[in-house]
C-alpha positions as CSV (number, residue, x, y, z in Angstrom):
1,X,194.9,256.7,276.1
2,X,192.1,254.0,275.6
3,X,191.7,255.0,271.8
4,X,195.0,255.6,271.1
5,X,197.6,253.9,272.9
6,X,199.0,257.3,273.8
7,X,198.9,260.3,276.1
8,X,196.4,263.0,274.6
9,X,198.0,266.0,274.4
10,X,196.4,268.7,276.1
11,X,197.0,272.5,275.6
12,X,198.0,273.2,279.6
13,X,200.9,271.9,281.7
14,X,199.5,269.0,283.4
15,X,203.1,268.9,286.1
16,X,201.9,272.7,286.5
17,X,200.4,273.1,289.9
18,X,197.0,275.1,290.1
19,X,192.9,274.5,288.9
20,X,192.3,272.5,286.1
21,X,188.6,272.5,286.2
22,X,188.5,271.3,282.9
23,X,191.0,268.8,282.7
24,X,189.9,267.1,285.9
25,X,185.9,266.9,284.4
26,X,187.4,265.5,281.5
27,X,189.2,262.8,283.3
28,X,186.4,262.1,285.4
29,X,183.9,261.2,281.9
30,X,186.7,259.2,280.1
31,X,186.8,257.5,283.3
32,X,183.3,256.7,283.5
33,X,183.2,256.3,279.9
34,X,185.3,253.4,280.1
35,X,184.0,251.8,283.2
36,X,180.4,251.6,281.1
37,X,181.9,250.2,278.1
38,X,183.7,247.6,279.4
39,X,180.5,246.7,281.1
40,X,178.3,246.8,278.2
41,X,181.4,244.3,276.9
42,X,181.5,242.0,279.7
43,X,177.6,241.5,279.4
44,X,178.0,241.1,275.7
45,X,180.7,238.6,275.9
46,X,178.5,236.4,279.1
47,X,175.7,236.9,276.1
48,X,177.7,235.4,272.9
49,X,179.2,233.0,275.1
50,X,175.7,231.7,276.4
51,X,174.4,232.0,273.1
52,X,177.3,229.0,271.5
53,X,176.8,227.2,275.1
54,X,173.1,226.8,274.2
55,X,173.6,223.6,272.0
56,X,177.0,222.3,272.9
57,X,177.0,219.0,274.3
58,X,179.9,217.8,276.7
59,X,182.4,216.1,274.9
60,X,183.2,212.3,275.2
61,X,186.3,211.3,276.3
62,X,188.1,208.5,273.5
63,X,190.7,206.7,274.5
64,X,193.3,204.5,272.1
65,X,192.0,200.8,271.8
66,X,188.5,202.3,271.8
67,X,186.0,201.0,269.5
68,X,183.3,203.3,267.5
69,X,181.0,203.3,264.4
70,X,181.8,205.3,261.3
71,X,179.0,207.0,259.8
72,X,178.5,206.9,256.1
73,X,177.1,210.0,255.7
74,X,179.8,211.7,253.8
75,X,181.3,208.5,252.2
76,X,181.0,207.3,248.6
77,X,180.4,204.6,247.4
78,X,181.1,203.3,243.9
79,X,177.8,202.1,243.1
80,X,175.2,204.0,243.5
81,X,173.1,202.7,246.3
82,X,169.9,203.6,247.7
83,X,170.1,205.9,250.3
84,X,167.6,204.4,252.8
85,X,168.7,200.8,252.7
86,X,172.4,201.8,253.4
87,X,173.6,201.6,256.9
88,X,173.7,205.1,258.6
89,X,177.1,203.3,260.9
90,X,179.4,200.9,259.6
91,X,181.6,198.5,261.5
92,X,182.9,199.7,264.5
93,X,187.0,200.4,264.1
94,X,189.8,200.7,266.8
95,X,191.0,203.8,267.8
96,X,194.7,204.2,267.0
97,X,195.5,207.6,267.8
98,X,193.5,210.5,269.2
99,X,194.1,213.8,267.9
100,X,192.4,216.6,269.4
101,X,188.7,216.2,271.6
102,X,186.8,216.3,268.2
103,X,189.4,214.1,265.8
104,X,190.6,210.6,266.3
105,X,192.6,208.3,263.9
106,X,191.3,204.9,262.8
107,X,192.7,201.6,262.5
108,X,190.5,201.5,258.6
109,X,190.8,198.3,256.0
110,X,193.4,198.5,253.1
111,X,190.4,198.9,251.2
112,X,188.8,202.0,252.2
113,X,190.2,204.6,250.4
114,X,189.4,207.5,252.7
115,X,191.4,209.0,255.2
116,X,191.9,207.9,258.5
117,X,191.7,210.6,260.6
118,X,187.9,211.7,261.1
119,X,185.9,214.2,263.0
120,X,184.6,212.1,266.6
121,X,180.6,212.9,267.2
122,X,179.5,211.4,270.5
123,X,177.5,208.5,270.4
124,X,177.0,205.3,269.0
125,X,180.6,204.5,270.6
126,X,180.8,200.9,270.8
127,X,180.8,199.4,274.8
């Protein structure tokens, strides 16, 4: 049933009244079979889940009228600047809509041709 969805079929009458030795063992290691799998998935899943947990960090809570820095690490520019003398943060921008816990919409300038929805870090949020 665990492998297949379905009832096995089995060459005796299970309804049939009488010893089935056999059938009864067999129960007995599927059983036990499938108690030590799903432990062996329980402690797998605890493992993986530990595993991703290991560098999370809790997630900061934005609210609309916020204010936070935009970093300009994936931005670019027209003129090729140097790299160290460019600010890592830019202005910091009102929040006008929050999406999900990790993406937030900015109120950006006419003249920033990028789009305004943008992946929230935590940090450098702007008290």
């Amino acid at each position: 049933m665990a492998n297949y969805g379905r009832e096995l079929r089995m060459a005796i009458d299970i309804r049939r009244k009488g010893k089935m030795e056999k059938a009864t063992e067999f129960e007995k290691r599927m059983k036990k079979a499938q108690e030590e799998v799903g432990a062996v998935l329980k402690r797998t899943q605890e493992e993986m889940k530990r595993q991703v947990n290991r560098r999370r960090k809790e997630v900061e809570v934005w609210k609309v009228e916020d204010k936070v820095m935009l970093s300009t690490k994936d931005l670019v520019f027209k003129k090729q600047l140097v790299k160290k003398l460019v600010d890592q943060y830019i202005s910091p921008y009102i929040i006008d809509e929050v999406i999900s816990t990790n993406a937030i919409k900015l109120q950006l300038p006419t003249l920033m041709i990028i789009h305004s929805v943008v992946v929230a870090t935590t940090s450098h949020k702007d008290q």
